[in-house]
C-alpha positions in Angstrom: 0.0 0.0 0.0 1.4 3.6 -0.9 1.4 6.4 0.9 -1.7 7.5 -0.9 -3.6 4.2 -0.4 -2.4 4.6 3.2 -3.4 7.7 3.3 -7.0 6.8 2.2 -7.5 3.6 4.1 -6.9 5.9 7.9 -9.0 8.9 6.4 -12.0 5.7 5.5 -11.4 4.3 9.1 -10.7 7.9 10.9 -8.0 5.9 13.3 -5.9 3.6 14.2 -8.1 2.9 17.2 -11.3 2.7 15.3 -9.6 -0.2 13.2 -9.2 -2.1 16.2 -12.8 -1.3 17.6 -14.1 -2.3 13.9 -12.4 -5.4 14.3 -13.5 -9.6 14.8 -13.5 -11.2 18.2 -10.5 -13.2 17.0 -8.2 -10.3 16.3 -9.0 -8.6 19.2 -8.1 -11.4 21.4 -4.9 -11.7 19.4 -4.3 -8.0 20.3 -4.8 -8.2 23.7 -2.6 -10.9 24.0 0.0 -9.1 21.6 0.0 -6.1 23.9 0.2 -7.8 27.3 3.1 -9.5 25.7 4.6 -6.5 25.1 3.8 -4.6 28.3 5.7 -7.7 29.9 8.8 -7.8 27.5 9.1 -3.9 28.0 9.1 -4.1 32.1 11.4 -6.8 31.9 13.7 -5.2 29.4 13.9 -1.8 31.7 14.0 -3.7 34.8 17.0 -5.5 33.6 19.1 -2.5 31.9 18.5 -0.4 35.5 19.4 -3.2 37.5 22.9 -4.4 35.3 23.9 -0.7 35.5 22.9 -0.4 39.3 24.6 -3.6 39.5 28.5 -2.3 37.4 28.6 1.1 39.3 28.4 -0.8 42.6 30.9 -3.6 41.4 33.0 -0.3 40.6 33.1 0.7 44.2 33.2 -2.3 45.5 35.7 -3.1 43.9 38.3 -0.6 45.4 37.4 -1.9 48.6 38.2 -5.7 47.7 41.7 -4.3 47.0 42.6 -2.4 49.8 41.0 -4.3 52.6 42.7 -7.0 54.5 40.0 -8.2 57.0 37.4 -10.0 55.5 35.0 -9.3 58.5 35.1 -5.8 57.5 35.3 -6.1 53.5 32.0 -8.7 54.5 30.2 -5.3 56.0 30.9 -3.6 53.0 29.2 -5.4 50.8 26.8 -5.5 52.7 26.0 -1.7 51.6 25.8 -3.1 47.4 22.8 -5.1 47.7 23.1 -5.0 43.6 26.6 -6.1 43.2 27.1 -9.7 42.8 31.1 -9.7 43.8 29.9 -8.2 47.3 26.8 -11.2 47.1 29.8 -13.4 47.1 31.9 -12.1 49.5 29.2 -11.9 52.2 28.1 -15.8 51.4 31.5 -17.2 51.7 32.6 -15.0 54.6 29.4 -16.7 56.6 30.3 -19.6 55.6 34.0 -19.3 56.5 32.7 -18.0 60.3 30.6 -21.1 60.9 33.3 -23.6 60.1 31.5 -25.1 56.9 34.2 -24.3 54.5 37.2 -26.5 55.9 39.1 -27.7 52.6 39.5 -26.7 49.6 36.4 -29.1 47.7 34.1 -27.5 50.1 35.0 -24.0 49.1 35.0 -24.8 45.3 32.0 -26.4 45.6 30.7 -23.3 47.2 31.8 -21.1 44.8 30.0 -22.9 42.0 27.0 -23.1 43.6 26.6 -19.7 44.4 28.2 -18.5 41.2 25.3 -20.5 39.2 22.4 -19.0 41.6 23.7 -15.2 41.2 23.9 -16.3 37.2 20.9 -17.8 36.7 19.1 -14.7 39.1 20.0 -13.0 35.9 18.8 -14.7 33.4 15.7 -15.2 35.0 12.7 -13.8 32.7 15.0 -13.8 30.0 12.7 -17.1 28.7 9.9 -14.9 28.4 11.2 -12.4 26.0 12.8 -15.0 24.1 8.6 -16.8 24.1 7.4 -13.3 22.9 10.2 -13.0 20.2 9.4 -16.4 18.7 5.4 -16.1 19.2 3.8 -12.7 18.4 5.1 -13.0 14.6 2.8 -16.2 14.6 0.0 -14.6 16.7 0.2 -11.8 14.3 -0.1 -14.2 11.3 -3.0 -15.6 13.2 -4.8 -12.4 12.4 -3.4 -11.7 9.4 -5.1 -14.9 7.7 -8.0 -14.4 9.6 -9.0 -11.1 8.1 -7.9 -12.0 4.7 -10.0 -14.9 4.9 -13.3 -12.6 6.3 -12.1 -10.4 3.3 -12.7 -13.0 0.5 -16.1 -14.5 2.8 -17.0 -10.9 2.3 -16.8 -10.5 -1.1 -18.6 -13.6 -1.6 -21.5 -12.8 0.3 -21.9 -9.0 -1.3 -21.0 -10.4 -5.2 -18.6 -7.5 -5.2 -14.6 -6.4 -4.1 -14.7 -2.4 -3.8 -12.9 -1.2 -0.8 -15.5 -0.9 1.6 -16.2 -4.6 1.2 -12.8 -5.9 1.7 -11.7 -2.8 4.1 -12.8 -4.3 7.2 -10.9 -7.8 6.7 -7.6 -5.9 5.3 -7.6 -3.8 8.0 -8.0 -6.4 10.2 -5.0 -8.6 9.0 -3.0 -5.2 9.0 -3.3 -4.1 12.1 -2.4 -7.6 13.9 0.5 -7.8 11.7 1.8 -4.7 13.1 1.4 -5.7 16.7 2.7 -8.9 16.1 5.9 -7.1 14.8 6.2 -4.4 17.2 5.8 -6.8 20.1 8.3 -9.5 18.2 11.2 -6.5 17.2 11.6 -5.0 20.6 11.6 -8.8 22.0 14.7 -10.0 20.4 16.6 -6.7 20.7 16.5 -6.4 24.4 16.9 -10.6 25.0 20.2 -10.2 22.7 21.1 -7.3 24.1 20.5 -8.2 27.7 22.3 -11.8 27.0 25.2 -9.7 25.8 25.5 -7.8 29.5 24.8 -11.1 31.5 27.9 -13.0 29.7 29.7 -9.7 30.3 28.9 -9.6 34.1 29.8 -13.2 34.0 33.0 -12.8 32.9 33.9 -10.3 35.4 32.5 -12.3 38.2 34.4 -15.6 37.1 37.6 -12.9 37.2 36.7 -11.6 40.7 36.1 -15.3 41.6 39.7 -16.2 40.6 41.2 -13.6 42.4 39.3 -13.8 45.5 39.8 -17.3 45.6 43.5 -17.0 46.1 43.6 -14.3 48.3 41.3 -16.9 50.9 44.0 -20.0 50.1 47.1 -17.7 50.6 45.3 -16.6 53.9 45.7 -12.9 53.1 42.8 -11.9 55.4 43.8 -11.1 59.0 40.9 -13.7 60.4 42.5 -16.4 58.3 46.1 -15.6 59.6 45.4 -15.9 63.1 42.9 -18.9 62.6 46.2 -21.0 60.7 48.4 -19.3 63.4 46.1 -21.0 66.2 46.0 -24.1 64.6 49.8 -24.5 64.1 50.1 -23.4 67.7 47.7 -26.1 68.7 49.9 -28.4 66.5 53.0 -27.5 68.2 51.2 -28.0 71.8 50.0 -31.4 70.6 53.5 -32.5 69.5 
């Protein structure tokens, strides 16, 4: 349709939400689905995109703390003010851990660390599913309509013997206007689940980094609370002996 015959089909149906009023039971339940979809994908994509950048400015502070503080007791509190930041989530799980006795070799604190690492990771991928649904669906739903005001179209002309524009209007705008929601509900979709994707194997990667780093820092006892707990059990070695 060109920009003429576009131009005539809105001034024949005065607007884009008299199409829809005009329009079957059918499409309009495909529309309402369409649009909760879309609602959904949206608040899921902005949710997201605040939360990731919440979540990098505080692994940015955070992150100066981790390299100048020796106690973990008091780099544990510190995290404790990033509720967003999933290096200081990490911290604050194995530093309770560490003051309750459970992690006393080193399987128990890998283990640990790959548990929680695949929690905080799949916290952010959570949802993702859905967007990836409304990606792969709406195009369908919108075809749904599409065929389903084509097809009035053509019962329409067989019933009235004729095919002037105000016989097959309703069914053309009909398929139309569910092909467009279909779209727009589809195009945002897979932008902000690639997108989004993108930033989680980011954060990921950074988080595996931390990981390594912080890792070593517990083995090599660098914390003052680790010092003097292997300092009291060599003492208690030497006692023994």
């Amino acid at each position: 349709m060109g920009s003429d015959g576009l131009f005539l089909f809105l001034t024949i149906s005065n607007s884009i939400p008299d199409l829809i009023s005009h329009t079957g039971t059918l499409a309009k339940t495909v529309l309402v689905i369409l649009a909760v979809l879309s609602v959904v994908s949206w608040t899921i994509m902005v949710e997201k995109i605040r939360y990731f950048r919440r979540a990098a400015k505080q692994a940015r502070r955070f992150g100066q703390f981790f390299q100048e503080e020796n106690s973990l007791t008091v780099l544990s509190e510190k995290a404790g003010k990033y509720p967003d930041c999933a290096e200081a989530a990490l911290v604050r799980k194995i530093h309770a851990e560490i003051s309750t006795g459970e992690l006393s070799n080193l399987s128990f604190l890998d283990s640990f660390i790959e548990s929680t690492l695949e929690k905080l990771i799949s916290d952010w991928e959570s949802y993702l599913i859905f967007l990836s649904t409304t990606a792969t669906v709406s195009p369908f739903l919108g075809l749904l309509g599409t065929v389903w005001g084509i097809m009035s179209s053509f019962l329409s002309m067989g019933v009235r013997g004729s095919a002037n524009l105000y016989v097959v209007g309703p069914g053309i705008a009909e398929a139309l206007i569910t092909t467009i929601f279909g779209l727009g509900a589809a195009i945002p979709a897979v932008i902000g689940y690639n997108y989004i994707l993108r930033v989680v194997r980011n954060r990921e990667e950074k988080l595996s980094s931390f990981t390594v780093r912080f890792r070593s820092r517990i083995l090599e006892r660098r914390y003052t609370e680790l010092e003097k707990k292997q300092m009291g059990q060599n003492s208690g070695q030497l006692q023994h002996n």
